[in-house]
N, C-alpha and C positions, 0 to 999 in steps of 0.2 A: 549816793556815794560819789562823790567828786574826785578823780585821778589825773594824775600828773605823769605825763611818760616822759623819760628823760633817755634818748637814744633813738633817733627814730630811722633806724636802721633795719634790716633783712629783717632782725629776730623783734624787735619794737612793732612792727607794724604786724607779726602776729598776734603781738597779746590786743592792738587794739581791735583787730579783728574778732578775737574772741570777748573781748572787753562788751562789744556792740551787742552782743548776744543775752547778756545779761541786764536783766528790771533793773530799774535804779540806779544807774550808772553811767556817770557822765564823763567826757573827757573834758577837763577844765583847762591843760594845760599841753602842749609838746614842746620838748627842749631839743635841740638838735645841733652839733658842733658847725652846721654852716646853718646862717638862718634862712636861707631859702627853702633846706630840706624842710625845715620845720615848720616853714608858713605853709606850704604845700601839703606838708601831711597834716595840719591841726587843720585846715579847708575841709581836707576829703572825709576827715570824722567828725567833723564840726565842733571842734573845740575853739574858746574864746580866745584863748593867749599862746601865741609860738615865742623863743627865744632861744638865746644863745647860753644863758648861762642858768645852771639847777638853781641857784639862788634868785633865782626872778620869778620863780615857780614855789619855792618855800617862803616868799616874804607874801604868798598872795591867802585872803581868807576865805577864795573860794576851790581853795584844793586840801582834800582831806588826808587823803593818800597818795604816794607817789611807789612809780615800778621805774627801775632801775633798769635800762637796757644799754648800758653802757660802758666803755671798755675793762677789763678784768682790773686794770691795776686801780682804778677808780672804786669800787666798787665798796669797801669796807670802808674809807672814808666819808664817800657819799649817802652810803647808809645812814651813818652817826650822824652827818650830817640833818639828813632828814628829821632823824630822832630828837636832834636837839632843837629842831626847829617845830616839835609835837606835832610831826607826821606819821603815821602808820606808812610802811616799805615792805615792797619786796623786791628783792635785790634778785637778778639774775645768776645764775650760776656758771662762775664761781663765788663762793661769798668773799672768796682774800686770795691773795694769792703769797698769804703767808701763815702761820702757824698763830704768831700771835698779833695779827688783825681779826683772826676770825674771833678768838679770843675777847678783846678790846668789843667787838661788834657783839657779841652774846654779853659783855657785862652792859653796854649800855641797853640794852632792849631790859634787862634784868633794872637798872635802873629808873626808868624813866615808865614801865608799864605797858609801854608800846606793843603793838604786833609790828613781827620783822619775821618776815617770812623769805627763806632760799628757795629758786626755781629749779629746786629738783624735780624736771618733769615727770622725770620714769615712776614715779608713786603715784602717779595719777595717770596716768597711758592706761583705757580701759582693761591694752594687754597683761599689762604687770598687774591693774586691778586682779581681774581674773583670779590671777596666779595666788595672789594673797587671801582671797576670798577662799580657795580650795584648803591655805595651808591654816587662816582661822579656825578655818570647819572639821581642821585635824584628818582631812582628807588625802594630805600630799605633804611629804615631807625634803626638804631640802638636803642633798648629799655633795651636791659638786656643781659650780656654775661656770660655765666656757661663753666669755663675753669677746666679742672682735669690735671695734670701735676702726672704720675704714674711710680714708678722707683723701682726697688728690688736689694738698693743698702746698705746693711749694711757693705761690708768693700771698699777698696780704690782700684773699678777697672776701667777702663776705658769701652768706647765702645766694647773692643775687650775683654774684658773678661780680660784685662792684668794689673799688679797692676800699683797703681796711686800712686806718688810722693808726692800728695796735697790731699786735702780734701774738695769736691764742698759741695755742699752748694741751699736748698734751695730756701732761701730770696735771696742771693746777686746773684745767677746765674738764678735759674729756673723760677723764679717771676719775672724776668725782661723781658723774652718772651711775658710775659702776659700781664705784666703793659703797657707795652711799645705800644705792636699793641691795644692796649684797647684804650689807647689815639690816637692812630694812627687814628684807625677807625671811633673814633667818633667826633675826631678832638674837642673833650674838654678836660678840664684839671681838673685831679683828685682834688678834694678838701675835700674829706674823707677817708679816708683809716685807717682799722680798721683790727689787726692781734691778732692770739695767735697760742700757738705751744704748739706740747706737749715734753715728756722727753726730754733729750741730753740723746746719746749716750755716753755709758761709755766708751768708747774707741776712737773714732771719734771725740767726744766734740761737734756736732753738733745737734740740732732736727732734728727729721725725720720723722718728721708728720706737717704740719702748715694748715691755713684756713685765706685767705685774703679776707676781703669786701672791695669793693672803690666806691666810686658816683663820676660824673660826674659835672661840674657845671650845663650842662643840665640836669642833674637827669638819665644817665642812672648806673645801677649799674652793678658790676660784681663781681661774687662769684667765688672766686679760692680753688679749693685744693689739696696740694701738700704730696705727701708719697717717704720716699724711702723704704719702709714697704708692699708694695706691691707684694702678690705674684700673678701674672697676667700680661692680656696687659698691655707693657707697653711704653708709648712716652705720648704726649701732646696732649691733646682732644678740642678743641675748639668748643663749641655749641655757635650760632649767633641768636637770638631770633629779632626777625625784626619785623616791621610794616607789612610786604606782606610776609615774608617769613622766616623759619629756616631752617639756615645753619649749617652741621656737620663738619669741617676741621680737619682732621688728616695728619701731615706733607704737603707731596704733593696732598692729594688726599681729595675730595669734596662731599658730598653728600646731600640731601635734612633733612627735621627735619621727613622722612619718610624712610630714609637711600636709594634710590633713586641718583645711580651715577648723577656724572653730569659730561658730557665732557668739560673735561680744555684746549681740542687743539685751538690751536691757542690764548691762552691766553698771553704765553710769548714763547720766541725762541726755550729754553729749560722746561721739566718737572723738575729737580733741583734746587731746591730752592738755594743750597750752589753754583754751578754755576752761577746763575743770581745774586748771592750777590757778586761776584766776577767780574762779567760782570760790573756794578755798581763802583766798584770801581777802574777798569782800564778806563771805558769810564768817568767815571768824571776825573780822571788828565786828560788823554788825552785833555778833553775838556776844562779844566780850568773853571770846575764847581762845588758846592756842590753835595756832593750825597745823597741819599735817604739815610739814617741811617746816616747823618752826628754825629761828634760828638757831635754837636749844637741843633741838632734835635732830638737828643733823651732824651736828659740832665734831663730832666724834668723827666723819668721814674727813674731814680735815685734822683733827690729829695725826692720822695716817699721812696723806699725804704729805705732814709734814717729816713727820720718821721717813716718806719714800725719798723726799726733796733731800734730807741730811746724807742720806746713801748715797745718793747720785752724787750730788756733789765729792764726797769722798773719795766715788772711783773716779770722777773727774781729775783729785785730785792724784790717784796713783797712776794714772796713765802717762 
């Protein structure tokens, strides 16, 4: 399997990290918006070809597939992109940072036969595995989920402390983590969803504070809330309130609603969550099958967000 990174940024040079760890798998290409980054990062994984632009990576016939680490508003373009160029993708998450791009990006994949796979990682975090493995086995039932998403990000850097190009976002990036394994988990479908947010950034133009409610058609609910205004821990906290049990998920790692480790060996192959999303979407072409985060599979956590987008903007406008 020959892959093509395009972004070779903080969150890029994890997946070729995990990339490396997987039979059969070669990096053929890194694309990166300054070409230094990218001659330097295709060196250190040994791939043949760096560039500057995704089209110098889809005209070539030794890339089979490409992964998307690259700024949100790019992102459903670049997909289709790919697709039209008979690439198999997996696009980083978010898939669009509109309602009907994600749309557009699930008719083409429907078209063309392709796999096009979203990095929703938390479906693959051995920790969230767990969690789903209990609720298949009809052992733990889902009643109410408390997500804090915490970040101390008021200007434009990356992972690495290094500046950003783009300007994440929230609603259309951070909130889809949550929406998305909320439905995962409980295997219903949001039909309320209720936002507000506070300032924009005078410089950013973005909020930097929000608070999401959602129900469930089975009535369970879930309370999110999002800062980049946080000075503290900070990642994505997932508290799991169950009929037999609370669960604490932070990234890869598990614990009781009494902070109470719990061992995750042998849950999945690897402890990386961004590896096993990767694993996923080499073994689904291989197999000529959907993957777990299809782009089909997830669609639905961008509906919402689009209903959350049309609200805000509304009390935007009554203010």
């Amino acid at each position: 399997m020959r892959i093509a990174l395009a972004g070779a940024g903080a969150f890029g040079e994890k997946h070729l990290d995990g990339l490396k760890n997987i039979d059969g798998v070669e990096i053929a290409s890194v694309i990166s918006r300054r070409a230094d980054q990218a001659a330097e990062v295709a060196a250190k994984y040994g791939a043949d070809h760096s560039g500057t632009e995704l089209s110098e990576a889809l005209e070539r016939d030794d890339v089979d597939a490409v992964i998307l680490c690259t700024p949100t508003q790019m992102h459903a373009e670049q997909a289709i992109a790919c697709m039209d160029a008979g690439k198999h993708v997996q696009v980083e998450i978010p898939l669009s940072d509109s309602w009907a791009d994600a749309q557009a990006v699930v008719k083409k994949s429907e078209e063309t036969g392709l796999t096009c796979m979203v990095g929703h990682t938390r479906r693959f975090n051995p920790s969230h595995q767990f969690v789903k493995n209990r609720i298949d086995a009809g052992e733990f039932n889902i009643q109410a989920m408390d997500i804090e998403t915490f970040f101390f990000r008021r200007k434009n850097m990356n992972a690495k402390g290094e500046p950003r190009s783009w300007t994440d976002h929230l609603l259309w990036h951070h909130s889809a983590h949550s929406i998305d394994i909320f439905q995962y988990m409980t295997g219903s479908k949001v039909i309320t969803a209720n936002a507000i947010q506070g300032p924009r950034h005078p410089e950013l133009g973005i909020a930097m504070d929000m608070s999401i409610q959602l129900k469930t058609e089975a009535g369970q609910i879930l309370t999110l809330a999002l800062s980049f205004n946080n000075d503290g821990p900070l990642g994505t906290f997932f508290r799991y309130i169950g009929d037999t049990a609370t669960y604490i998920a932070r990234y890869d790692d598990l614990v009781t609603g009494k902070e109470e480790p719990i061992d995750l060996s042998g849950v999945a192959i690897s402890n990386n969550g961004i590896e096993l999303q990767d694993r996923e979407f080499v073994s689904a072409i291989q197999e000529g099958r959907e993957p777990n985060s299809s782009v089909a599979s997830v669609l639905d956590c961008y509906r919402v967000i689009g209903e959350l987008a049309d609200s805000l903007e509304a009390q935007d406008g009554w203010s």
